[in-house]
Structure formats: C-alpha cells, structure tokens
C-alpha positions in Angstrom: -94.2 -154.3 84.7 -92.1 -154.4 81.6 -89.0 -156.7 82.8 -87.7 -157.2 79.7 -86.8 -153.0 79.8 -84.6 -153.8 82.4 -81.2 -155.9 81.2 -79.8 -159.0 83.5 -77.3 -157.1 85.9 -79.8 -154.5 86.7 -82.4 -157.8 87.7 -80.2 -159.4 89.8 -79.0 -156.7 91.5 -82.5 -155.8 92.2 -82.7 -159.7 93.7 -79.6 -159.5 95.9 -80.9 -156.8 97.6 -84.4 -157.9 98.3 -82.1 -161.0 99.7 -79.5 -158.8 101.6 -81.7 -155.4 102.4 -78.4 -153.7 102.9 -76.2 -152.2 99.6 -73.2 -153.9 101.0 -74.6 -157.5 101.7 -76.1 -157.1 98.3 -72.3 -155.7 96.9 -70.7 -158.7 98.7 -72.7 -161.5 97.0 -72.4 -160.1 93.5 -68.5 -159.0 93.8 -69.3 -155.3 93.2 -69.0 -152.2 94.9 -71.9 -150.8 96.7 -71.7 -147.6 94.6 -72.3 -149.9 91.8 -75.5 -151.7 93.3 -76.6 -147.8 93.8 -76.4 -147.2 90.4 -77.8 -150.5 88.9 -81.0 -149.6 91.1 -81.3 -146.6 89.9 -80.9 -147.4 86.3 -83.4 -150.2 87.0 -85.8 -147.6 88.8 -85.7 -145.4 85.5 -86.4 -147.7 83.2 -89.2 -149.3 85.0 -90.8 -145.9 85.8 -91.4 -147.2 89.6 -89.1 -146.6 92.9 -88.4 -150.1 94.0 -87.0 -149.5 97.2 -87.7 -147.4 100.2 -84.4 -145.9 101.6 -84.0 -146.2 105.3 -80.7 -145.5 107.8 -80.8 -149.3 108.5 -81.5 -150.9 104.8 -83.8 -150.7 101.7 -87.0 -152.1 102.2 -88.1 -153.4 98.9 -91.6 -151.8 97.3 -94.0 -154.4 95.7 -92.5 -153.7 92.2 -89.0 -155.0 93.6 -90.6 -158.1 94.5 -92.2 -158.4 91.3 -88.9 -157.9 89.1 -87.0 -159.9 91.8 -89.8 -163.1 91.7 -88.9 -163.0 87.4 -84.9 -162.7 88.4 -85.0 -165.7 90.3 -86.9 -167.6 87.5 -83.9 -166.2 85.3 -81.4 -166.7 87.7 -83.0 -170.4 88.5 -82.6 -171.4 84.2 -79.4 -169.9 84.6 -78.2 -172.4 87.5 -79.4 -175.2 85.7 -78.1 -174.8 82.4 -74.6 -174.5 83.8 -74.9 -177.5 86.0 -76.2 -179.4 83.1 -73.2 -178.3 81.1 -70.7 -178.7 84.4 -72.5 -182.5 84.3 -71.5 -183.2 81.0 -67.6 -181.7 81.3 -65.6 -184.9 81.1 -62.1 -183.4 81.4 -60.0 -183.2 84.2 -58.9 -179.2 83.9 -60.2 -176.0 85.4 -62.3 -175.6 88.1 -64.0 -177.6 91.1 -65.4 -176.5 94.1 -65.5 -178.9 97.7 -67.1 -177.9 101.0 -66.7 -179.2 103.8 -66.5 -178.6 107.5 -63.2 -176.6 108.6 -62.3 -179.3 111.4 -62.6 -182.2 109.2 -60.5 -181.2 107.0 -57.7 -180.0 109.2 -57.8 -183.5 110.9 -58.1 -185.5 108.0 -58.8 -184.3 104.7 -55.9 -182.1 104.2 -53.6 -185.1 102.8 -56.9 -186.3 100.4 -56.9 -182.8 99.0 -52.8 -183.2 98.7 -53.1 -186.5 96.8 -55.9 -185.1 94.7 -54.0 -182.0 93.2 -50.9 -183.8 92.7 -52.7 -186.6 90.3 -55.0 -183.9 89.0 -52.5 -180.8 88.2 -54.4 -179.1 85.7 -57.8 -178.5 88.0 -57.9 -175.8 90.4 -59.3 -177.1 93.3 -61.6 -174.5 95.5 -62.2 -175.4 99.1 -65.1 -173.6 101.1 -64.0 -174.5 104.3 -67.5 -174.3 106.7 -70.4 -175.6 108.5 -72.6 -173.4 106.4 -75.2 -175.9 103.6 -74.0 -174.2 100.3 -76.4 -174.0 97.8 -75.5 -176.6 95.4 -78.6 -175.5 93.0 -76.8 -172.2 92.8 -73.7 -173.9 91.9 -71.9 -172.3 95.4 -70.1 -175.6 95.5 -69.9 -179.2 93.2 -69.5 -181.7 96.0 -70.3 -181.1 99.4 -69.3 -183.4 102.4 -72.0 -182.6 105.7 -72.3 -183.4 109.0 -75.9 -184.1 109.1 -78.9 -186.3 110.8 -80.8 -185.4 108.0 -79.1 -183.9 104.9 -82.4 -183.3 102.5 -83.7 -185.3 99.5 -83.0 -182.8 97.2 -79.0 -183.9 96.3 -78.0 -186.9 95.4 -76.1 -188.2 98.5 -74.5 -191.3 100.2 -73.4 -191.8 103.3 -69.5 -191.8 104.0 -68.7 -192.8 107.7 -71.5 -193.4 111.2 -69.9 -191.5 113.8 -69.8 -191.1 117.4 -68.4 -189.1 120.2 -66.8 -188.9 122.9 -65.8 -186.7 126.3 -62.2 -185.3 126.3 -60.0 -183.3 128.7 -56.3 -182.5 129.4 -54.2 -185.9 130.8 -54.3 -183.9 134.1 -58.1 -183.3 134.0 -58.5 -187.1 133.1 -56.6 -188.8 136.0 -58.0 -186.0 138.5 -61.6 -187.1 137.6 -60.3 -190.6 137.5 -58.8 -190.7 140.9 -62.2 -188.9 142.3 -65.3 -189.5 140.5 -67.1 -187.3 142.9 -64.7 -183.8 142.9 -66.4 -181.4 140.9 -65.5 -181.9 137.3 -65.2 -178.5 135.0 -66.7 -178.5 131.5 -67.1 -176.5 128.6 -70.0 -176.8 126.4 -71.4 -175.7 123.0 -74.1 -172.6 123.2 -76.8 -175.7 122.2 -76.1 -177.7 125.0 -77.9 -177.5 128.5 -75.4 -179.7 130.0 -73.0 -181.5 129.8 -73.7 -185.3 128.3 -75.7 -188.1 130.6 -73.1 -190.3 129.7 -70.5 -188.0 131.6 -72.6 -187.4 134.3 -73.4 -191.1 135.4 -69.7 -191.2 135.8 -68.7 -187.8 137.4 -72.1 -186.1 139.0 -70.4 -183.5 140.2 -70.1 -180.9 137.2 -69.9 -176.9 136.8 -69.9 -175.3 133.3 -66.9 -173.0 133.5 -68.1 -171.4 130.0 -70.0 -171.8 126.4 -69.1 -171.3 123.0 -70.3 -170.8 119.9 -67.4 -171.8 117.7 -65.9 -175.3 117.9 -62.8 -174.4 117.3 -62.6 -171.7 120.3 -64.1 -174.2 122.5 -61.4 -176.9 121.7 -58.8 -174.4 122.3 -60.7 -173.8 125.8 -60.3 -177.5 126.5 -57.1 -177.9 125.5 -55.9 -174.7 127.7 -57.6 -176.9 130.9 -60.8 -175.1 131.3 -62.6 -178.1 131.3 -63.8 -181.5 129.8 -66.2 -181.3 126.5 -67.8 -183.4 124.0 -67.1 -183.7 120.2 -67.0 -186.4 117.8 -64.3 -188.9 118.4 -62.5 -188.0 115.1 -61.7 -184.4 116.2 -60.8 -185.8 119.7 -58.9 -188.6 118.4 -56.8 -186.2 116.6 -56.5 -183.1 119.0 -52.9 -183.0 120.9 -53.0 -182.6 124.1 -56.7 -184.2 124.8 -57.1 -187.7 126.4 -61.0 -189.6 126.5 -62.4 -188.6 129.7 -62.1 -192.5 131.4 -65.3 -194.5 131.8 -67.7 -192.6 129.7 -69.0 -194.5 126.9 -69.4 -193.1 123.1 -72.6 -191.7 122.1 -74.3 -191.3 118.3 -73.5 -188.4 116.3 -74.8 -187.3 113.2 -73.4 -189.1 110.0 -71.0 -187.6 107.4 -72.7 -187.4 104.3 -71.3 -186.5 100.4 -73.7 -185.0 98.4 -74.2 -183.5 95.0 -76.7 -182.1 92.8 -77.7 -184.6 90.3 -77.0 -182.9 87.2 -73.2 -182.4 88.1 -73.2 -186.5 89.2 -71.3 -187.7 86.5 -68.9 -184.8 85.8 -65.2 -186.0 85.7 -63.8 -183.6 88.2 -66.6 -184.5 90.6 -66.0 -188.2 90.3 -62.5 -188.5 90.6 -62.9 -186.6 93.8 -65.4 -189.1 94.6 -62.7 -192.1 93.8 -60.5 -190.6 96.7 -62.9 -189.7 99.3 -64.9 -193.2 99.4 -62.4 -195.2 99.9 -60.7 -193.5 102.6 -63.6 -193.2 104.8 -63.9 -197.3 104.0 -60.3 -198.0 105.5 -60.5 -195.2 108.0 -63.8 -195.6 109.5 -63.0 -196.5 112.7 -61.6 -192.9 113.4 -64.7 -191.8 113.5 -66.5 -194.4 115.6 -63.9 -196.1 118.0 -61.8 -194.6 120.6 
C-alpha cells in the first residue's frame, strides 16, 4: 500500500474511524462534519485503489487495508504528539493556552477559587478546564496537567501524590438523628451501580439497611441523598462540603483512593504547567485535612 499517495487529513480520518466505527464518532473527534469524513474516505479509497471500509446500517467495519493505513497514521499521528509536547515542554512564557482535568466534583468543592487565583495572576493564558472522571490522554496532548482520583494512576506520567483521602457515610440531619436515636430501624441508602451494599462500616452500626436506589452518576446520587432518599458514602471532601448532609454518627472513615497530579514528562518543565503546579501543591499541604478528617 502506497501511503504516502494519500495526504495527512485523508490518514487520519481513515484512523478515527477504525477508532469510532461510526461517521459521526469519527466527525466528532476531528471537529468535522460527517459529510466531510465521507468524502476524505472516499478520496482516500481512490487514491489507494482499495475500499477500506465495509458500509453497514450500524457502522463501517474497516477492511484489512484500513487497518494498514490506520497502523502508519498512528505512527504519524504518535511523532506528531511528541514533537508538540516537546515544543509545549520547552514554552517558557506565561500566554496562550493550558489545558487542566480534573474531576467535576472536585472542583466545584474546592478548586473553583484555585482556578480564580490562577487566571487573575496569569491574565494572558487561557485556561481550559475538562471537567471529568474520564483518564485523558495526556500522550495525545487531550490535556497538560491532569489531577486523578486513582489507587493506581499508571507509570507512564510523571505524577506525585497531592492529598490520602478517606470517606465517610452522610445523610440529611433528620436521617442522622433517626438512625441515631434507633440503631436498629431500618436505615435507607443509596449506593453507586459498583457497590453491592452499603459499607461494613455502616452496617456494624445500623444492620438494618434497604437500598432505596443506585446510580451511576455521583452527582445524581448526591442530589438523591440530599432530597432524603437515603444515607451514602463518598469521600469526606465532597461530604464535608455538600449543604444539607451531616456524617452518619458512629461510623468511622474508610480509605479511598488518593488524588494524584500528573503530567507527561516532556511538558514537566513548561511554564504554564508549573505555575499551575505552584498553586495546586500548596493548597492541598494546608488543606489536607478536608479530605481525611471529618
């Protein structure tokens, strides 16, 4: 197969949709129009000589030429990545762009004045916040400094350790001093769609429980809790700093994974990155008991 034929667009189109299998997953990544990934296909498929994709109701399935011609765009794609991030790595000024990830709850209970500070001493960089639970690929340059909830965040980044954590059971007051008053009444909980039950810890305390529901979304199950559908369990930073939830009484803290900040080692000396990195460390040092002490 003759690769060099087809021109960079074309390839990498190709490669999003052997990722995506669908024209508008494909479309979505690049920031094109699905007509367009149509057409770069196409142009690809004529110049190459070879179909490259079977065309099904429910997606393309690629042919063994697509894989071929997506296999050399992500070698391509791969020297692209790190001749950017080497360049990103040796920026030194503190204008234009930055990317941060993090989870969406941390920063609405915390990190929301960090990111305040950090725009008003750094005015000239435009800050880009990719608020989820999702691991961005920092190889791919989806973010520059990424902050994770993680047991085991990888090898692969260069990464330290901001804050332990632990957590805790919460409930409404009136939940709290019902379960309080009667250790043995049935006690109403709402859980994550991971857990089986709710925590040992709790149930030494208050035997008596009945899952009233399960989510998949923390923030829908907070707002479940906080509506009186039941007790939960979630690190002792979101509870600390959700109104109108109390610690369930008597139930120790637990371990919970640690929040790590990572970045990829080429961009580890980049201005932007490590004036974030002034900020964030300290304020986990002289706020770390919010995430370990009720």
């Amino acid at each position: 197969m003759h690769v060099m034929q087809v021109n960079w667009d074309d390839m990498r189109t190709v490669l999003a949709l052997v990722r995506a299998g669908t024209l508008a997953g494909a479309a979505e990544v690049l920031g094109v129009s699905y007509t367009t990934v149509s057409r770069r296909v196409q142009r690809a498929e004529g110049m190459l000589g070879h179909v490259l994709f079977e065309r099904h109701p429910e997606g393309y399935i690629p042919t063994a030429e697509a894989h071929d011609l997506a296999a050399a765009a992500k070698q391509m794609e791969q020297q692209e990545h790190q001749l950017l991030r080497q360049l990103a790595g040796q920026d030194q000024s503190l204008t234009g762009a930055f990317t941060l990830t993090a989870p969406e709850l941390l920063i609405q209970a915390h990190l929301a004045p960090l990111l305040l500070e950090f725009t008003n001493r750094y005015p000239e960089v435009e800050l880009r916040v990719k608020a989820t639970n999702d691991w961005l690929d920092l190889n791919r340059r989806e973010a520059d400094l990424a902050l994770r909830i993680s047991s085991d965040p990888g090898d692969t980044l260069v990464g330290r350790k901001l804050t332990t954590q632990r957590s805790g059971c919460f409930a409404t007051p009136e939940i709290a001093e019902r379960a309080a008053a009667d250790p043995m009444a049935v006690l109403d909980w709402v859980l994550f769609s991971e857990q089986s039950k709710p925590p040992e810890a709790a149930l030494s305390q208050y035997p008596n429980a009945r899952v009233r529901a399960r989510f998949d979304d923390m923030v829908a199950l907070v707002a479940a809790a906080r509506v009186g559908m039941g007790a939960l369990r979630m690190p002792v930073f979101l509870g600390r700093s959700t109104p109108g939830l109390v610690p369930l009484p008597q139930v120790a803290t637990t371990p919970y994974a640690p929040i790590w900040m990572l970045s990829h080692r080429d961009l580890q000396h980049a201005r932007k990155v490590a004036a974030f990195k002034d900020l964030l460390v300290p304020w986990f040092k002289q706020y770390a008991d919010l995430f370990t002490s009720l």
